[in-house]
Wavefront OBJ file of the C-alpha trace (Angstrom):
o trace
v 33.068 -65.791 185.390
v 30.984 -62.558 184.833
v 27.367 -62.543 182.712
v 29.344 -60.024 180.241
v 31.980 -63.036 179.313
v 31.361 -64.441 176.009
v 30.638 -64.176 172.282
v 28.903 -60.987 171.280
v 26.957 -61.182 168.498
v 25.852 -58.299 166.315
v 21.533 -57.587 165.399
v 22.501 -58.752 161.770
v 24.243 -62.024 163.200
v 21.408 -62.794 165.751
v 18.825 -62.112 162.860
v 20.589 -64.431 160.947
v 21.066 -67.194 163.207
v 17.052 -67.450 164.316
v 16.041 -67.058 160.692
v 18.302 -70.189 160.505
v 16.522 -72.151 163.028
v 13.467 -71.333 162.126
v 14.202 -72.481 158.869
v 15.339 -75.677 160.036
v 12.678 -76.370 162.213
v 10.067 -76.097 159.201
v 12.297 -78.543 157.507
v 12.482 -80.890 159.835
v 8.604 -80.832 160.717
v 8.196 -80.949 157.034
v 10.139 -84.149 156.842
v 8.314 -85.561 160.212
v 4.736 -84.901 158.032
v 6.625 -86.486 155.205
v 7.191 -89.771 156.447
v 4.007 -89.880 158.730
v 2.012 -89.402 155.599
v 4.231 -92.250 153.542
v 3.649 -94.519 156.215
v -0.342 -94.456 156.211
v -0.095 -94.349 152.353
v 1.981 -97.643 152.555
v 0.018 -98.639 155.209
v -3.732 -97.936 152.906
v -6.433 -96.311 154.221
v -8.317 -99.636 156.037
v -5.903 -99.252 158.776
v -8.536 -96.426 160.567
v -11.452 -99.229 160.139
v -9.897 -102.072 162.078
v -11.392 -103.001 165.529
v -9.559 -102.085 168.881
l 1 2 3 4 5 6 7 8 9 10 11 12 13 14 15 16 17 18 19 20 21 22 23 24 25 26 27 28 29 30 31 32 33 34 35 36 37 38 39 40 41 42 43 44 45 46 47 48 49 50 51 52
């Protein structure tokens, strides 16, 4: 099988289809903030002051 083999996309389709990852990827670091945030807000604010 040659390099050349395979699905050709077009400039618009390749624009396309990174704008669409990158939009995902926001999303889902968005969502990983989300929940990291949640979880010290349900955890409170003492749990920085406890010993190690």
């Amino acid at each position: 099988m040659m390099a050349e083999d395979g699905i050709r996309l077009t400039e618009e389709e390749q624009k396309r289809r990174r704008s669409r990852s990158v939009a995902l990827g926001l999303v889902l670091g968005a969502i990983v903030v989300l929940f990291f945030w949640v979880t010290i807000a349900k955890l409170g604010a003492n749990v920085f002051k406890r010993p190690l």
